[in-house]
C-alpha positions as CSV (number, residue, x, y, z in Angstrom):
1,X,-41.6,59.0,2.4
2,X,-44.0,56.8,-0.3
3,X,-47.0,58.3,-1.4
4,X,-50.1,56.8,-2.7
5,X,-50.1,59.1,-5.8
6,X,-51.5,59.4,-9.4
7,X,-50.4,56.9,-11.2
8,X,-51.0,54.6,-8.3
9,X,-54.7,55.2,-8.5
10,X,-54.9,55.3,-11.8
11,X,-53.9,51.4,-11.7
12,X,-55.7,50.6,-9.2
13,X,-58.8,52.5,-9.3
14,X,-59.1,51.5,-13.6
15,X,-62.5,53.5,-14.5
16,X,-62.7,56.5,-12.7
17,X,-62.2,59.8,-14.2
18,X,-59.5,62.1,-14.3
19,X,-61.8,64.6,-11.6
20,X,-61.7,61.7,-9.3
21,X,-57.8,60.9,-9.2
22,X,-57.0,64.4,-8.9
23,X,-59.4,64.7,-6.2
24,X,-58.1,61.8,-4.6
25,X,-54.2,63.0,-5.1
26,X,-55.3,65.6,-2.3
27,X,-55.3,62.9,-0.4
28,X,-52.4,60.5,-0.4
29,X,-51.2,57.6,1.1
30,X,-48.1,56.9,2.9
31,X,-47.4,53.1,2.1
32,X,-43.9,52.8,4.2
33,X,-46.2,54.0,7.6
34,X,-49.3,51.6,5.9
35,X,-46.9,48.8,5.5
36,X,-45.2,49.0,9.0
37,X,-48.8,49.1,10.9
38,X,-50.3,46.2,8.9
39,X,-46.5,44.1,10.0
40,X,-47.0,45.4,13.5
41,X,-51.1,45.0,14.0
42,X,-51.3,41.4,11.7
43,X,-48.1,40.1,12.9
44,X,-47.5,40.9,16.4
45,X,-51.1,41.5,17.5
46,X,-51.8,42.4,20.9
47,X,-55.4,42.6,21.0
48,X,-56.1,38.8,21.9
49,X,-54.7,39.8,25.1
50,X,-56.0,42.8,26.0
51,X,-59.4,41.3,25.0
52,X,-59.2,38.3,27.2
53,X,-57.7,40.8,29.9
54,X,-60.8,43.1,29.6
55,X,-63.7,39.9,29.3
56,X,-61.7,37.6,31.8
57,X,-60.0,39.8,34.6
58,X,-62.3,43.1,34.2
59,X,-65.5,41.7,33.5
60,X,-68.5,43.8,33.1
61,X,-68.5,47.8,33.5
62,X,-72.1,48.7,34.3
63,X,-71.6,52.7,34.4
64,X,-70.8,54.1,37.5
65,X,-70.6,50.6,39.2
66,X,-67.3,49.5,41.0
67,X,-66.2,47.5,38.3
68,X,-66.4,50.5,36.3
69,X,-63.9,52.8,38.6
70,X,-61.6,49.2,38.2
71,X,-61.7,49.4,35.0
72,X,-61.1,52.8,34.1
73,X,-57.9,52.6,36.2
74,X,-56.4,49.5,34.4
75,X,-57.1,51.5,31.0
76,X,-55.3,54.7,32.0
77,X,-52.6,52.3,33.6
78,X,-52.5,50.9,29.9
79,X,-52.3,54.2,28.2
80,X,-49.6,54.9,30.4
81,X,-48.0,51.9,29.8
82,X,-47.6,52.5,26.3
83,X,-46.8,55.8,25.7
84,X,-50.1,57.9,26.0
85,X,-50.1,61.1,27.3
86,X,-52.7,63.4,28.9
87,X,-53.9,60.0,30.5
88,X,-57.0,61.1,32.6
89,X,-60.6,60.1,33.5
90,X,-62.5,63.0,33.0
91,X,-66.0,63.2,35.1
92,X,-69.0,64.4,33.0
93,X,-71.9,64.4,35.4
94,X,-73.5,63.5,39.0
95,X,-74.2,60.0,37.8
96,X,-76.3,58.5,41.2
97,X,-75.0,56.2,43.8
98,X,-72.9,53.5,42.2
99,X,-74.4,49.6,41.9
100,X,-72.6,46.1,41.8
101,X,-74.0,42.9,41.7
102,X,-72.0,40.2,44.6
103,X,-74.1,37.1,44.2
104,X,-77.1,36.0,43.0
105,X,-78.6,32.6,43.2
106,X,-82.2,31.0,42.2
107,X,-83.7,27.8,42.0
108,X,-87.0,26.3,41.2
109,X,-87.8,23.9,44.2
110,X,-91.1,22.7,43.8
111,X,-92.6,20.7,42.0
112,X,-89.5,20.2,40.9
113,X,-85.7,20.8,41.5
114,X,-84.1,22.9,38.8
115,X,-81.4,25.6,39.3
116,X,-82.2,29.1,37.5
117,X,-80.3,31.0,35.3
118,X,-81.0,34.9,35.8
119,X,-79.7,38.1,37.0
120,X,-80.9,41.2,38.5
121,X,-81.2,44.0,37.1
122,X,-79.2,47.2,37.3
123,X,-80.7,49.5,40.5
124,X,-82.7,47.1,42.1
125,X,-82.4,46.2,45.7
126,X,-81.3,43.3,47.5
127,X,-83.7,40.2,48.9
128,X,-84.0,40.1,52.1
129,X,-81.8,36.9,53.2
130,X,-82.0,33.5,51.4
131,X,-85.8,33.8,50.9
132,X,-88.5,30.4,49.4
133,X,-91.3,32.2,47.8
134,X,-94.5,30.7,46.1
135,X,-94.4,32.2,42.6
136,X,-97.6,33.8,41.0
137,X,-98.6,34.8,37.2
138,X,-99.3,38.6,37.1
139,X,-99.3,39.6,32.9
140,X,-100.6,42.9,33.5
141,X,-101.3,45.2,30.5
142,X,-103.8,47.6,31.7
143,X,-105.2,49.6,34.9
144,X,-108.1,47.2,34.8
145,X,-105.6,43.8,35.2
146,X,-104.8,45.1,38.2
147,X,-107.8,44.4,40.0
148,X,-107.4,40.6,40.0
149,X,-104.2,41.2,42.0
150,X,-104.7,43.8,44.6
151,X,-104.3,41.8,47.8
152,X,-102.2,38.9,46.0
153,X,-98.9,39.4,45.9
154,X,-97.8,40.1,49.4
155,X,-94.5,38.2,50.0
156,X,-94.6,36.4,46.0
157,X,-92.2,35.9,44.0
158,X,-94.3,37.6,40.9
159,X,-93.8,36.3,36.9
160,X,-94.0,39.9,35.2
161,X,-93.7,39.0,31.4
162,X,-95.7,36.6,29.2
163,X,-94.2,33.2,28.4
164,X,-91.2,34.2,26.0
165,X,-91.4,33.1,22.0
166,X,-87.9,31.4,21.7
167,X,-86.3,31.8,18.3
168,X,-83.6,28.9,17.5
169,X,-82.7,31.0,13.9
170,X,-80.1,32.8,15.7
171,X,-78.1,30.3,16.8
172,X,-78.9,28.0,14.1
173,X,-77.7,30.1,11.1
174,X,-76.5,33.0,13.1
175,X,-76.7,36.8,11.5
176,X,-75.7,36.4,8.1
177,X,-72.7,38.4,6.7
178,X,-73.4,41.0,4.1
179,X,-73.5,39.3,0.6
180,X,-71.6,41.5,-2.3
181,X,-74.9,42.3,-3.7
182,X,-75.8,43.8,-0.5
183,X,-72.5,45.6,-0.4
184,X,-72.6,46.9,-3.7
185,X,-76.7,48.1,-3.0
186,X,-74.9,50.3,-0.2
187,X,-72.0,51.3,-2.1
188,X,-74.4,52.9,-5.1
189,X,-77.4,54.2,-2.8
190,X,-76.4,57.8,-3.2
191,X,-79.9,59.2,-1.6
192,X,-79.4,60.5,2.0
193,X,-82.1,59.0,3.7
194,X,-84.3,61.4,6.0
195,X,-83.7,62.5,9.3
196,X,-85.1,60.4,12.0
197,X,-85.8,57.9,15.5
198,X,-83.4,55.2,14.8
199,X,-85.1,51.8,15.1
200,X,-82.4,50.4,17.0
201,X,-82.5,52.8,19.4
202,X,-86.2,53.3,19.6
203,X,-86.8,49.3,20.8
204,X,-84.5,49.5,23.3
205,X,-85.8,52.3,25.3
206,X,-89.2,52.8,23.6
207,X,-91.3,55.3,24.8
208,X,-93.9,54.6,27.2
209,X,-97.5,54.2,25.9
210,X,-99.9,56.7,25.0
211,X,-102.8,55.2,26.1
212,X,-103.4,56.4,29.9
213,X,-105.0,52.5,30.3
214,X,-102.0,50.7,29.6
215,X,-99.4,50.3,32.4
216,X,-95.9,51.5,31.5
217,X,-92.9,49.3,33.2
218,X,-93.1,52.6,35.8
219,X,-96.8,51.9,36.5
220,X,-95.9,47.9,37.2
221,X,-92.9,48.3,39.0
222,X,-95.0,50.9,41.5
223,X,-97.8,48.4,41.6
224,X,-95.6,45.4,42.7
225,X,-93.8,47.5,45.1
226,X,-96.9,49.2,46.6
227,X,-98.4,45.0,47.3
228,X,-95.4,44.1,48.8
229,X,-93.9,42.0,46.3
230,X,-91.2,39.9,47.1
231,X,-89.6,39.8,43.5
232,X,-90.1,40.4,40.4
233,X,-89.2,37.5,37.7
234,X,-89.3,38.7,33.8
235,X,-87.9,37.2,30.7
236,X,-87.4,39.1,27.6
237,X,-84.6,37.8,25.3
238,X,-86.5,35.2,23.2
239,X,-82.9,33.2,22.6
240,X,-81.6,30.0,24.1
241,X,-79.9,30.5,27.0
242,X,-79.8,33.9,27.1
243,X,-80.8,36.5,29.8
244,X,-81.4,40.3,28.7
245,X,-81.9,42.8,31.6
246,X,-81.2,46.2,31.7
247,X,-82.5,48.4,34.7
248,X,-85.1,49.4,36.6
249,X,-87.7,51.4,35.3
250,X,-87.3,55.1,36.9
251,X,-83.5,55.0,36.9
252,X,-82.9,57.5,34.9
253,X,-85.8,59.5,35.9
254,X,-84.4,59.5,39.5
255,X,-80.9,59.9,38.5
256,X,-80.0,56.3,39.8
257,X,-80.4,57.4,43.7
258,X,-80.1,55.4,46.8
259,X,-83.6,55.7,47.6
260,X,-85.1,55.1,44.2
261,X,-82.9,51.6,44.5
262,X,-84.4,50.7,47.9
263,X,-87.3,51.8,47.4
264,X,-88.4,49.5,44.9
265,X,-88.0,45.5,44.7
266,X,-85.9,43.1,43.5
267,X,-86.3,42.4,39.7
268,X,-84.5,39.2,38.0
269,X,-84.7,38.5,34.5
270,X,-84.0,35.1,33.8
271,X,-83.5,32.5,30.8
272,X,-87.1,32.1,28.7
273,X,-86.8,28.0,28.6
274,X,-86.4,28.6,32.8
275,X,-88.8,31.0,32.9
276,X,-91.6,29.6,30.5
277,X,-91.5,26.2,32.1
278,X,-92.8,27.8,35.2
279,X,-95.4,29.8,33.8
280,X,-96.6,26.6,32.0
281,X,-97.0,24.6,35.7
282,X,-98.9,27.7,37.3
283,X,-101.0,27.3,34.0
284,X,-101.8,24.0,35.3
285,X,-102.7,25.5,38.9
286,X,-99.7,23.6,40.4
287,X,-98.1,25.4,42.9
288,X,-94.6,26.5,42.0
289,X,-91.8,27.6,44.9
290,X,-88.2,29.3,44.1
291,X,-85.4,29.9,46.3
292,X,-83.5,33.1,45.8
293,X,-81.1,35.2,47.2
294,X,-79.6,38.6,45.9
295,X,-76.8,41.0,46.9
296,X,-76.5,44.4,45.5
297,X,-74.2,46.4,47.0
298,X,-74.9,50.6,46.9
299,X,-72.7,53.5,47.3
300,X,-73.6,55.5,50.0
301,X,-73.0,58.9,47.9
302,X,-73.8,60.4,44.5
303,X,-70.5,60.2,42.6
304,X,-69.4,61.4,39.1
305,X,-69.1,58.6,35.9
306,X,-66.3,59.7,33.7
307,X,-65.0,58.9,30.5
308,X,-61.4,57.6,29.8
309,X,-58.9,59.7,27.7
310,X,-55.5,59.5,26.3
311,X,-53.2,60.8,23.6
312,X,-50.5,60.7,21.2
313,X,-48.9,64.1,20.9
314,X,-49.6,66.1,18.1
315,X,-46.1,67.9,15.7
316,X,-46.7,71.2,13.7
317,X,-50.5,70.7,13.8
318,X,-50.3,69.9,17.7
319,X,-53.7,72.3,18.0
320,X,-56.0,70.3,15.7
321,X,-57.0,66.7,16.9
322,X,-57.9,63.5,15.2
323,X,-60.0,61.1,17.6
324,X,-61.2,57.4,17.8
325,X,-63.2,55.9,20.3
326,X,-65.7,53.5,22.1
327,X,-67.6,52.6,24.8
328,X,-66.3,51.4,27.5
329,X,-70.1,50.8,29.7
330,X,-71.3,47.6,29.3
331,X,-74.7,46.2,31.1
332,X,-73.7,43.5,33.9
333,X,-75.0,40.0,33.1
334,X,-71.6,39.3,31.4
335,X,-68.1,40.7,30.2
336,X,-70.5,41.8,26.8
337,X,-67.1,41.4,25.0
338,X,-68.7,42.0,21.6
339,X,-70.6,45.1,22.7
340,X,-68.2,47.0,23.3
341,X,-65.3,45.6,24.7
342,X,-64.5,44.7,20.7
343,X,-64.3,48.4,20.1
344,X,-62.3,49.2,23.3
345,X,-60.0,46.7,22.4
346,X,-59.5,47.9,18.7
347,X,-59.4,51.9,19.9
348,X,-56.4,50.7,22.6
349,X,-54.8,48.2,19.6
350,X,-54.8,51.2,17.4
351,X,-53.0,53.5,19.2
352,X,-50.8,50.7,20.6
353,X,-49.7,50.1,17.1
354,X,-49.3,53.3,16.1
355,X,-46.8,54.4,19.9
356,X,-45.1,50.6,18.8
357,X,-43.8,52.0,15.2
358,X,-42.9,55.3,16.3
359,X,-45.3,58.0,14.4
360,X,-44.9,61.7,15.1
361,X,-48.2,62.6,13.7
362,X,-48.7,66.0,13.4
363,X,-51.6,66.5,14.9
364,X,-52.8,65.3,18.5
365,X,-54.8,61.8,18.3
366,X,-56.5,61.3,21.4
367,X,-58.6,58.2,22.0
368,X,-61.8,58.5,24.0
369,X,-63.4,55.3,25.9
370,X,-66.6,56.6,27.0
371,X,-69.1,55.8,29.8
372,X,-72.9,56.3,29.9
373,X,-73.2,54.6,26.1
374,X,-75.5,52.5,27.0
375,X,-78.2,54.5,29.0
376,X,-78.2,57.1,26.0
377,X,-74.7,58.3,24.9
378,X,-74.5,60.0,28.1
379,X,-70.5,60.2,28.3
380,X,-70.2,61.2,24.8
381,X,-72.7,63.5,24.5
382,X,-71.5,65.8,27.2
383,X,-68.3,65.8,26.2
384,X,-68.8,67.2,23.2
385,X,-71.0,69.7,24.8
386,X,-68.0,70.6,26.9
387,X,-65.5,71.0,24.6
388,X,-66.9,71.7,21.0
389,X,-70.1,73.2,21.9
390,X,-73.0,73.6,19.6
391,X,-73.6,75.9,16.3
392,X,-77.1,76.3,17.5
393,X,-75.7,78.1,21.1
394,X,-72.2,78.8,20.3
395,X,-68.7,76.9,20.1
396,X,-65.9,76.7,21.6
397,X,-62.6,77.2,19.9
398,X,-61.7,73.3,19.9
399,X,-65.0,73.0,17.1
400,X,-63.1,74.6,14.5
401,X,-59.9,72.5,15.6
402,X,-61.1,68.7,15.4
403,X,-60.6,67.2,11.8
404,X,-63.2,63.9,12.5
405,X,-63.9,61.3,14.9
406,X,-63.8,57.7,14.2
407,X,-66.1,55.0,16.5
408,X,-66.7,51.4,16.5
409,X,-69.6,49.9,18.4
410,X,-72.4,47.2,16.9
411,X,-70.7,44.2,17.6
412,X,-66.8,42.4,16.5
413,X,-67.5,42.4,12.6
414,X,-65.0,43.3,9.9
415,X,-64.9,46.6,8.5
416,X,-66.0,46.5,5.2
417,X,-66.3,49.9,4.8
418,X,-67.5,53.1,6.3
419,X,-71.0,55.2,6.7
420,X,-70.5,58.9,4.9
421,X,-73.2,60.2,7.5
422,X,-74.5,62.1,4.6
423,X,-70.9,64.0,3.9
424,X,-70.5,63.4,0.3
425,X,-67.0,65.6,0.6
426,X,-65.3,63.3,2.6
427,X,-66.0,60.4,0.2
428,X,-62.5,61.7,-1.6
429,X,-60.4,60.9,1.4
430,X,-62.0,57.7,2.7
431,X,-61.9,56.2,-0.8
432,X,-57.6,57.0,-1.2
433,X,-57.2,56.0,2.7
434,X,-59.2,52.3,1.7
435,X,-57.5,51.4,-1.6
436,X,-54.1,49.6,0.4
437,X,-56.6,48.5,2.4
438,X,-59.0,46.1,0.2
439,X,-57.2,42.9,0.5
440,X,-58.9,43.3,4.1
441,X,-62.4,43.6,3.1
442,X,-62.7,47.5,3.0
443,X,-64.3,48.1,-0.4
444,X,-67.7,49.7,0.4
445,X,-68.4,53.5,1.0
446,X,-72.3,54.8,1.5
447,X,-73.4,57.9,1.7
448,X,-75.9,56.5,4.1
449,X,-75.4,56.8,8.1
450,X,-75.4,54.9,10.9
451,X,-77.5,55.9,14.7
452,X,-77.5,55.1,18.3
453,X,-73.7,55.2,19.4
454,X,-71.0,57.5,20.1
455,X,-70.3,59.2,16.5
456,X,-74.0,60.7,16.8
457,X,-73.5,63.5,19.3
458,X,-70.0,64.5,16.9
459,X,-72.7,64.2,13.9
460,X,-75.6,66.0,15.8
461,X,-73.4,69.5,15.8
462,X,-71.9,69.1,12.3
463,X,-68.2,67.8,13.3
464,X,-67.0,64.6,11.4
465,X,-68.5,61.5,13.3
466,X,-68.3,58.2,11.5
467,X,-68.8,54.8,12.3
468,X,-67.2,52.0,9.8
469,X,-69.8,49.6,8.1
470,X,-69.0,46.1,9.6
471,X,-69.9,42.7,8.8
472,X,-72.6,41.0,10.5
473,X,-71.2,38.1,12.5
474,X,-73.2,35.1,14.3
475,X,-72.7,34.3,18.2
476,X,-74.5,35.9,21.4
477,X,-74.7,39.0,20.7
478,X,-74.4,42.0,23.6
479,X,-76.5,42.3,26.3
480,X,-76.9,39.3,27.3
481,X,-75.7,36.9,30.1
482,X,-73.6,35.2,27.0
483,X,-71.1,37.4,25.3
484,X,-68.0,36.3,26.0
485,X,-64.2,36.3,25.1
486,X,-64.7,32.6,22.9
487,X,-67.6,34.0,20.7
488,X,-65.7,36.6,19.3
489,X,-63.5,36.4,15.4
490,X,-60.2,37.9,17.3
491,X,-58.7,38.0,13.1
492,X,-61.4,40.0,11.9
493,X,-60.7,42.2,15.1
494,X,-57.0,42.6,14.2
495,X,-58.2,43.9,11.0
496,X,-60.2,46.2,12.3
497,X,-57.8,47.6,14.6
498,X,-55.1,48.3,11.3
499,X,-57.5,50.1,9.3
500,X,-58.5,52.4,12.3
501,X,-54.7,52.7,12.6
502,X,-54.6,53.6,9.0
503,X,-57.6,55.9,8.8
504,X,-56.4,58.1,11.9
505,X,-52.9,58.1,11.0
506,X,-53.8,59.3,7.6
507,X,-56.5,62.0,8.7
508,X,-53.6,63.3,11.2
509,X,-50.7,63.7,9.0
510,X,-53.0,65.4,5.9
511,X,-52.3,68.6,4.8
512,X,-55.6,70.0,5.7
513,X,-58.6,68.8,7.8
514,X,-61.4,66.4,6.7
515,X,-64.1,68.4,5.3
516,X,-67.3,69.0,7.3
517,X,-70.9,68.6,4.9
518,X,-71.3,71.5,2.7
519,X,-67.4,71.4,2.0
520,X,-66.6,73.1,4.9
């Protein structure tokens, strides 16, 4: 066996000090096992496949839908496939009835023909039928707008939104990469920055208004229901082409039930150019008519969602467990194959490479694909409530047995290096595991911390989370109607995959545990 040693660093590392090396000889690197993943993951890549298997055949895996349950099956039949043991979904909670979309179709027919791009959104109801509705402008921002309606929208097909700003930067130049500056800004940045709502997070599901006057989506929805709406047409992505819709208002307030479903009204969000050019006729007072038709299909029962789980068998250390993971949810308009089948197909790569060259690590790696990411780390959350517990109630054993866990979510970018989350004492390890590593990009290590994904509820009760620092990349972007197998840099994806190989290889085979903050 070939270590990463002393004098190794010492050539490759040039200027740092003899405290540094040493502390970084704790941690050394085993080049034959580093070698034989980058041969295996760079030269007989298997993650084009599983990709296209996941965006093409699966499709999308809206939680606790059908697909879903489809999903998670072919994944544990993977698993199985190559080697994993203690293949299992595991149910985390009473997740609602489930919801699939079968077919949806719209069309502007007057004044004009024009077909409509749009889907429904998650837990709405069905139309009834093939149904032509006159379409009618209702931007509603406070109890007061509503006035002007009462009475109106019996049987309409009812524009929710205002007319959407459309910005052509993001296909035009795309999301630029991170320059070197930028890179080096985040490598020296060595101030934690303060605990708080990430912004990310916070625009997604923002929370409602304070202002009693001003309608929530909860008060619109109830209003459009109550007049006897026929459906409900928004537009909220602001990008070409695309369609963002997520789900209805109260779902998870009502536990995504049958009778919160039925009990409200269709909603489609649809394409801003399709969307705004309607808006602009009624503007005029010409009459506007749409043909649509919409078929949800509901379970009949509450059921359980349930994450995805597998393993490679741990040695001498069999009790203490590495992990890696990502979410497996997606939202429905489209496979979403940058968020996150990217990381699901990196996480499966990973351990694919590492069953392929024949590791015995010594301790357990298990890989997680979770569920319930994207309504608010759901899947995750509780199953680190389950099985590690929490300092401020008590832990369970497993807490003092995990040694870190390792995510990928935001998108198919390279890893150019990882977030510390704040844990200055596992900057030692991180910085031996990346040095056979930076002919790949991996060169930057910030103390800083990344939010909103599946490393946070690891973080939240002081167990090693970390998400790696990626490249921003151009394309579609998730949750839309757009984010498909052909937008997506499959080499920088391979990359990814090795490193993750590397990193968990490497944090199982250590002679000790990756320290927690505080040294720990």
């Amino acid at each position: 066996m070939r270590h990463f040693r002393v004098y190794a660093l010492v050539a490759l590392l040039g200027t740092h000090t003899a405290a540094a090396v040493a502390a970084q000889a704790r941690w050394p690197v085993d080049l034959d096992v580093v070698a034989k993943i980058r041969e295996e993951g760079l030269q007989r890549s298997q993650l084009p496949n599983t990709l296209s298997y996941m965006t093409d055949v699966l499709g999308a895996r809206l939680t606790n839908s059908d697909d879903m349950e489809r999903a998670q099956l072919w994944a544990i039949d993977e698993m199985r496939r190559m080697g994993l043991v203690n293949t299992q979904r595991e149910p985390f909670m009473d997740y609602g009835v489930s919801w699939d979309t079968e077919y949806v179709a719209l069309h502007m027919m007057e004044p004009d023909y024009t077909p409509i791009v749009g889907y429904p959104i998650a837990h709405t109801p069905s139309t009834n039928g093939k149904e032509r509705l006159s379409a009618i402008i209702a931007d509603v921002h406070t109890r007061q707008d509503l006035d002007r309606l009462r009475g109106r929208l019996r049987g309409m097909a009812v524009m929710s939104t205002p007319p959407a700003v459309i910005d052509q930067s993001r296909y035009e130049t795309g999301t630029p990469r991170r320059t070197d500056a930028e890179l080096r800004a985040l490598a020296e940045d060595v101030i934690v920055p303060p605990p708080g709502p990430d912004p990310y997070f916070s625009r997604l599901y923002p929370p409602p208004p304070s202002n009693p006057d001003v309608l929530t989506a909860s008060d619109k929805l109830a209003f459009y229901v109550a007049e006897g709406a026929a459906v409900v047409l928004e537009s909220s992505s602001g990008w070409p082409g695309a369609v963002r819709g997520f789900a209805r208002a109260d779902a998870k307030v009502d536990q995504w039930s049958l009778a919160g479903t039925m009990n409200a009204v269709p909603v489609i969000a649809i394409t801003p150019e399709h969307y705004n050019r309607m808006y602009r006729i009624l503007a005029r007072n010409i009459p506007v008519e749409v043909e649509v038709e919409v078929r949800n299909r509901h379970g009949s029962a509450v059921t359980q969602a349930s994450n995805v789980l597998g393993e490679i068998a741990g040695g001498d250390r069999a009790d203490e467990v590495v992990m890696l993971g990502a979410h497996f949810d997606t939202w429905h308009a489209s496979p979403n194959a940058s968020d996150n089948t990217s990381g699901v197909a990196v996480m499966l790569e990973a351990m694919r490479i590492l069953k392929a060259i024949g590791v015995q690590p010594r301790r357990t790696i298990r890989v997680a694909l979770w569920s319930g990411e994207e309504q608010g780390l759901w899947g995750s959350r509780a199953y680190v409530r389950r099985h590690f517990g929490d300092p401020a109630v008590g832990t369970t054993a497993a807490y003092d047995k995990l040694s870190v866990y390792f995510n990928q979510d935001y998108g198919p970018g390279l890893y150019r290096g990882i977030w510390l989350q704040g844990n200055e004492h596992v900057r030692a390890p991180f910085a031996s595991w990346m040095e056979p590593l930076r002919d790949m990009g991996m060169t930057t290590i910030s103390i800083q911390g990344a939010g909103s994904t599946d490393h946070v509820p690891f973080d939240d009760v002081g167990l090693p989370g970390f998400q790696f620092l990626q490249a921003h990349v151009g394309g579609t972007g998730g949750h839309t109607n757009l984010d498909f197998f052909d937008t997506i840099p499959l080499d920088d994806l391979k990359k990814n995959a090795v490193i993750m190989a590397v990193f968990v290889y490497q944090a199982a085979m250590a002679d000790q545990m990756l320290p927690r903050r505080g040294g720990r």
